[in-house]
N, C-alpha and C positions, 0 to 999 in steps of 0.2 A: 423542542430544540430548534434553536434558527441556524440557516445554511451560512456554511463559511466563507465561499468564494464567487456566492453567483447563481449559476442557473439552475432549475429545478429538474428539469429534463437530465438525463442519462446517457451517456454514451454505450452503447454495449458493442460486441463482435458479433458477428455473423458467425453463429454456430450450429445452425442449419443442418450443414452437410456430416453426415454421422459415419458415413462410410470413407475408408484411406483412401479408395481409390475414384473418389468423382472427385473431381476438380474443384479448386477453389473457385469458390465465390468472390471476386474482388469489390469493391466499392468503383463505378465507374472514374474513369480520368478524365476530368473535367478539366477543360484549357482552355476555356473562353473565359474572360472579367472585362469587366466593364472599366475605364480607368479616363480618366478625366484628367483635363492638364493642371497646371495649379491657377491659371488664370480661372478656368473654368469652375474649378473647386473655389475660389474664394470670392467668386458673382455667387457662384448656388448661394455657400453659405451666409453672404453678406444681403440676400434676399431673400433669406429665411424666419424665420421668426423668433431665433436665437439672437437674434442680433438686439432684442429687447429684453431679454434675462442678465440675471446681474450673475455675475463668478460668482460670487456666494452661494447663487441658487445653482448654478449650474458644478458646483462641487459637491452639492448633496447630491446632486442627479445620479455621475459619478461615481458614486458609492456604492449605486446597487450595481453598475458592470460587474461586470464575470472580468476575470483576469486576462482571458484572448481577448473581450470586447475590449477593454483599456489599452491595450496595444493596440488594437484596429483605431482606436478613437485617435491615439497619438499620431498619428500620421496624417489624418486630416488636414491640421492647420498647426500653428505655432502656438496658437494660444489654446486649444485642446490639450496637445501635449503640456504644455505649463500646469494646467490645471492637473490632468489624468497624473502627473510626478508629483505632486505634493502627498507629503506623508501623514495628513492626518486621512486620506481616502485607505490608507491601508491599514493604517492602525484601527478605522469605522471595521471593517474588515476583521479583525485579529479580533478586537470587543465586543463583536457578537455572539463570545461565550463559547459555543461549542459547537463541535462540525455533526452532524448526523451520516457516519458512517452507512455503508452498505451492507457490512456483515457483524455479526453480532460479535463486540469486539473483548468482552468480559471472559465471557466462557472459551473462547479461542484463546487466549492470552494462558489461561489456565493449564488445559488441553496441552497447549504448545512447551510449555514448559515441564509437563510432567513427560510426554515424549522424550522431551532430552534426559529428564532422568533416566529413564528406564534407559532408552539406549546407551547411556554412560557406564552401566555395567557391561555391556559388550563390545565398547570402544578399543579395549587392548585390543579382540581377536578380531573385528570388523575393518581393523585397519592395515591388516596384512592385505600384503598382496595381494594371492591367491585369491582369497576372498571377498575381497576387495571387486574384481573382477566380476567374478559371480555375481556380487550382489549389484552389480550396474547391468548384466546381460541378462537377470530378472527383473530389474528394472524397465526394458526396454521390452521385455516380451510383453509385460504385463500393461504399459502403455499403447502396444501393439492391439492386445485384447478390448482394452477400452475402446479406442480409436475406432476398431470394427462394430463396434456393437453401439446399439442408440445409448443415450445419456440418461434413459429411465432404468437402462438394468443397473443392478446395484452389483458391481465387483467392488473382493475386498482386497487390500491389499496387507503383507504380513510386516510387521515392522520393521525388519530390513529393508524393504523397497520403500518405506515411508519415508525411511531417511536419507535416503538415494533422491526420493523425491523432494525432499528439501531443501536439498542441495541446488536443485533444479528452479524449486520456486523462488528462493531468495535472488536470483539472477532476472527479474521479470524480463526484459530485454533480452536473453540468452533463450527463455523459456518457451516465450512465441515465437522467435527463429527458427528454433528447433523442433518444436511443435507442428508448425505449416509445413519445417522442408519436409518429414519425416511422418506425419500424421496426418496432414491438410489439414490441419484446425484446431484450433489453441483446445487441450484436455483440461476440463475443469476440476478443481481441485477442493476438497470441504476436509480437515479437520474432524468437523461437527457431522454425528446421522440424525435426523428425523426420530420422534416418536415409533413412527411405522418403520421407520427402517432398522430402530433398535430390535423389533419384532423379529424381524425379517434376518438380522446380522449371521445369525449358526446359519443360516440356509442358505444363503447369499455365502457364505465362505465357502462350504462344502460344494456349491457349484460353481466357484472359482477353481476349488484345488482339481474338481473332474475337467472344466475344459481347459484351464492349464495342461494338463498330464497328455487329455485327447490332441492339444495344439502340437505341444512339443515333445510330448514322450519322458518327461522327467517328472516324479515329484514336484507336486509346489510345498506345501508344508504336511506334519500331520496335522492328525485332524482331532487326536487328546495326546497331553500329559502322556508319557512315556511312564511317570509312574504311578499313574491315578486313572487308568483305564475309563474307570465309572467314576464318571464327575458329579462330586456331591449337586444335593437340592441348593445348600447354602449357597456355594460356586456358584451354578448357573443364574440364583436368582439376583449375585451380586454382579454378575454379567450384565443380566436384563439390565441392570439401570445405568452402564455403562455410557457415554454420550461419543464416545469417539471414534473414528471412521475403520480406524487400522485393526488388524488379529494380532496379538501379545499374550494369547493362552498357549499357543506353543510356536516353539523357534523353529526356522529351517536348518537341516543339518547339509553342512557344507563340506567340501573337500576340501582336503590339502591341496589339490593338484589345479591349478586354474582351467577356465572348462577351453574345451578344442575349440581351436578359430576364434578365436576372443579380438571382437571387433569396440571399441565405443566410439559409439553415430555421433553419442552429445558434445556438446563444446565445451561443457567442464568435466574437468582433469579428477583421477584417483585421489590427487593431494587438495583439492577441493572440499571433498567430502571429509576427511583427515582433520585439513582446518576446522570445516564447521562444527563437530563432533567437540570441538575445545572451546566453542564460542560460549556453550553454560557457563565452565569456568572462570573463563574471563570476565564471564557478564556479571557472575556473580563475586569478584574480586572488585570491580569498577563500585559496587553497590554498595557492599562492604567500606572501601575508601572512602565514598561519598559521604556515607552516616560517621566513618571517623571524624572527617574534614571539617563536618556539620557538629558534631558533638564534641570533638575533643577529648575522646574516648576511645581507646585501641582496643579492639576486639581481639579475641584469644585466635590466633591463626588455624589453631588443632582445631577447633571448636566449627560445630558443622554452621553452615549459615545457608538458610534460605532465601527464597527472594520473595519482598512480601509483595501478596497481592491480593492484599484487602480492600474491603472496599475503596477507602480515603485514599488507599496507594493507589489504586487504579485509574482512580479522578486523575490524581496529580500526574501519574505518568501516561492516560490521553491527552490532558492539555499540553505537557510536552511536547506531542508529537502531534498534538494541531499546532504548536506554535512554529515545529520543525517545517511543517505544510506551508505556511504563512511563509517563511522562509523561501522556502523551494519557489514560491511565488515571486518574489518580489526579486530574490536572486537568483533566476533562474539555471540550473545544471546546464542546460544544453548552450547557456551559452558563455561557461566555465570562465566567468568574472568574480566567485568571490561565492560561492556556494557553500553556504552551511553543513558540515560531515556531520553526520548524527553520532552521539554517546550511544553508551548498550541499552543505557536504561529507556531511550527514544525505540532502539533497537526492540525490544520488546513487543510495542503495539506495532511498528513497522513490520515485524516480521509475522505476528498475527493478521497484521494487514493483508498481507501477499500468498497469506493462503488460500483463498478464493479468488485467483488472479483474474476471472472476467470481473468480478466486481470492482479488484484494484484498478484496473485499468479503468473501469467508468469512474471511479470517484475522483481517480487523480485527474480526469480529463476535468470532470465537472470541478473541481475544486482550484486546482494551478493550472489549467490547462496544456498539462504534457504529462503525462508518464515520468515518474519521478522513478528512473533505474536504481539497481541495487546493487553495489559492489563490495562484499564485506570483508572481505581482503585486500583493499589497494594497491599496488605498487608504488610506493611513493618514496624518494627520496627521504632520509632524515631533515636533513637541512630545510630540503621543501613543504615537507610536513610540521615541524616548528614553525616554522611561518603562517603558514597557513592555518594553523591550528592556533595562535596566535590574534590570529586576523578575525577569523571566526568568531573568537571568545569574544574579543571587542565588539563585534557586531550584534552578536546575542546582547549583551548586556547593555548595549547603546536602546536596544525593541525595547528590551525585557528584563532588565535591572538583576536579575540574579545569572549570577555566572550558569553555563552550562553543561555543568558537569554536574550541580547539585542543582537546579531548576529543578527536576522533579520532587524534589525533597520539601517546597514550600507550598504555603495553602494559597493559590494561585485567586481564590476567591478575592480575598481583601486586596490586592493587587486591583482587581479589575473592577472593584467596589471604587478605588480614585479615579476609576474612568467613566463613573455612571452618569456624572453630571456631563459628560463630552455626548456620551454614547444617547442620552436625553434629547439633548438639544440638536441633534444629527438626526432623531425622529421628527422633532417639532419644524425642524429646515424642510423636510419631505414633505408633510403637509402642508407648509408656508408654498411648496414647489406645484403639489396638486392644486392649491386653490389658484395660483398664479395660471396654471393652464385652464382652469376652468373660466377666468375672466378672461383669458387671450381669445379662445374659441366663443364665448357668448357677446364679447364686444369686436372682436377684429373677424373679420370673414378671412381663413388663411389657404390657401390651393396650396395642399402639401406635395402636389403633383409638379405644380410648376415652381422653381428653384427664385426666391428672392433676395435682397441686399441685406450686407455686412459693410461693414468698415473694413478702409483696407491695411488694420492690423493684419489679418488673416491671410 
């Protein structure tokens, strides 16, 4: 698989520090740069050895930037930036097929969505109040627990708090705020266990619900079936090959009455979690619509509808959301000019994205270079929303020829089979580019130390 955006290298966090109470580690604040006027900047350059490369070759150069380095390059000179804006260096960029994710994005996708199933049977009563409450104030104890303890102990968590936790990951932006005021250190998060930790899962609960109960004095869940005391051989052995992180063999039993002194630390809201709880539905209404739109065939409304994720649908719904990435890139959110909203069906890998949020944060750095936040409820006007949804669709379809609502729905292959003669010739410019260096250094003597002439385009 070749990379999407750039560099090979990883950003991660500093997660170190396992205990709440030692201090964060910051990354030092560096305030010294080095900065050069423009007269100075365009002798260097114009004395440099660029000054004998043709745009051509220096547009393939180009290509291999990383998306920060393309912004630092544009600033330089006038004619960097000319070149670093041209769109056929982003399209090089979007044609190299596929991004090589952090986390295994197949099986999480999977995972993630059978989650919302199962919780969608106890969406009615998980949305009262009362309970409601609860299940955020075991949320926060059990984040509590982690926070104190190193990142090799395995605590489980029961699926009430999973989806408390969800609520929390989709916000990545909200999550590491919340995380540092309240934990000192972004809590890592997996979906997915290990082999040995499928081993290990009965035992690792059971010594959840003991230092639960030891921390705070209540119940954390049981520990069987209320009415299967003795769990069959069949059961446990259908356990054992279970892959996912959370406990769903028995529920916590909640009160009516919400618990004393009910505080929440987090920054998202009861009706937060309310919303997300309805996002399957919708996700899987958008999907439904799509395959009409695409066929011309109205599906029975009664009639149950899955979301598929097959293999083929998988493909085509990662290349959506590298294309979404691509996007993010090129328009970037933070600087709220014209920023592509993701559909559900993008929504999907995005949201299997963000459950291992130190990896999402390294990929998004390595790939767009910013942290691509999550808002899956926006506030937006009607009026402004039409527009801008509007704006978008044109933009999508201006990259990428099928509207963006059914993109996932097409075989994204033969698409990028009309760009294999560009995406060819963009290799053979690169080699054209090494052997060019390789005659500049064996015939010209160049002191890359000391700054030589340009024209003073620059």
């Amino acid at each position: 698989m070749k990379r999407f955006f750039g560099r090979t290298g990883q950003t991660t966090d500093d997660n170190s520090s396992t205990k709440p109470k030692e201090a964060i580690v910051n990354a030092p604040n560096i305030t010294w740069s080095h900065t050069w006027s423009f007269n100075e900047s365009r002798d260097a350059l114009s004395e440099s050895f660029f000054a004998n490369i043709p745009n051509e070759i220096l547009l393939r150069l180009f290509q291999l930037f990383s998306v920060r380095d393309l912004c630092s390059i544009s600033s330089v000179c006038r004619l960097f930036k000319m070149i670093a804006d041209q769109d056929e260096i982003w399209k090089f960029k979007y044609d190299s097929k596929t991004i090589e994710l952090s986390v295994n994005i197949d099986p999480i996708a999977h995972e993630l969505v059978q989650l919302l199933e199962k919780a969608s049977k106890f969406q009615e009563q998980w949305q009262q109040a009362p309970i409601l409450k609860q299940m955020i104030t075991r949320y926060y104890r059990f984040m509590r627990l982690k926070a104190s303890h190193p990142t090799n102990i395995l605590l489980i968590p029961t699926m009430d708090i999973e989806i408390v936790w969800q609520t929390h990951l989709l916000r990545p932006e909200m999550y590491q705020a919340d995380c540092l005021r309240l934990f000192r250190r972004i809590i890592d998060h997996s979906l997915l266990i290990t082999n040995i930790q499928k081993m290990l899962k009965d035992q690792a609960f059971q010594d959840t619900c003991q230092l639960y109960e030891k921390t705070y004095g209540e119940q954390y869940c049981s520990l069987s079936p209320d009415n299967d005391k003795q769990e069959s051989v069949s059961n446990m052995n259908r356990r054992s090959k279970l892959t996912y992180a959370y406990w769903d063999n028995t529920q916590c039993k909640f009160s009516t009455q919400p618990p004393k002194d009910y505080e929440n630390r987090f920054s998202f809201t009861e009706s937060d979690i309310i919303l997300d709880m309805s996002w399957l539905d919708s996700c899987k209404q958008f999907m439904r619509n799509a395959l009409e739109k695409i066929s011309g065939e109205a599906y029975d409304p009664d009639e149950c509808f899955d979301i598929d994720l097959g293999e083929g649908a998988m493909e085509r719904l990662k290349k959506s959301y590298e294309r979404f990435l691509y996007m993010a890139a090129k328009y970037p959110l933070e600087k709220s000019n014209g920023f592509v909203p993701p559909t559900y069906a993008i929504d999907i890998i995005w949201h299997s994205h963000m459950q291992e949020p130190l990896n999402y944060r390294a990929d998004c750095i390595r790939f767009v270079g910013y942290v691509v936040n999550h808002a899956p409820w926006p506030m937006i006007e009607d009026d402004i929303m039409k527009k801008t949804s509007d704006r978008s669709d044109d933009m999508w379809k201006k990259e990428f020829q099928p509207d963006i609502e059914t993109d996932h729905l097409y075989n994204t292959i033969d698409c990028d089979a009309t760009r294999g003669k560009q995406r060819t010739s963009g290799l053979q410019g690169l080699k054209d580019f090494e052997r060019l260096l390789e005659t500049l250094t064996s015939e010209t003597s160049v002191d890359f130390d000391r700054p030589q002439k340009i024209s003073d385009d620059f």
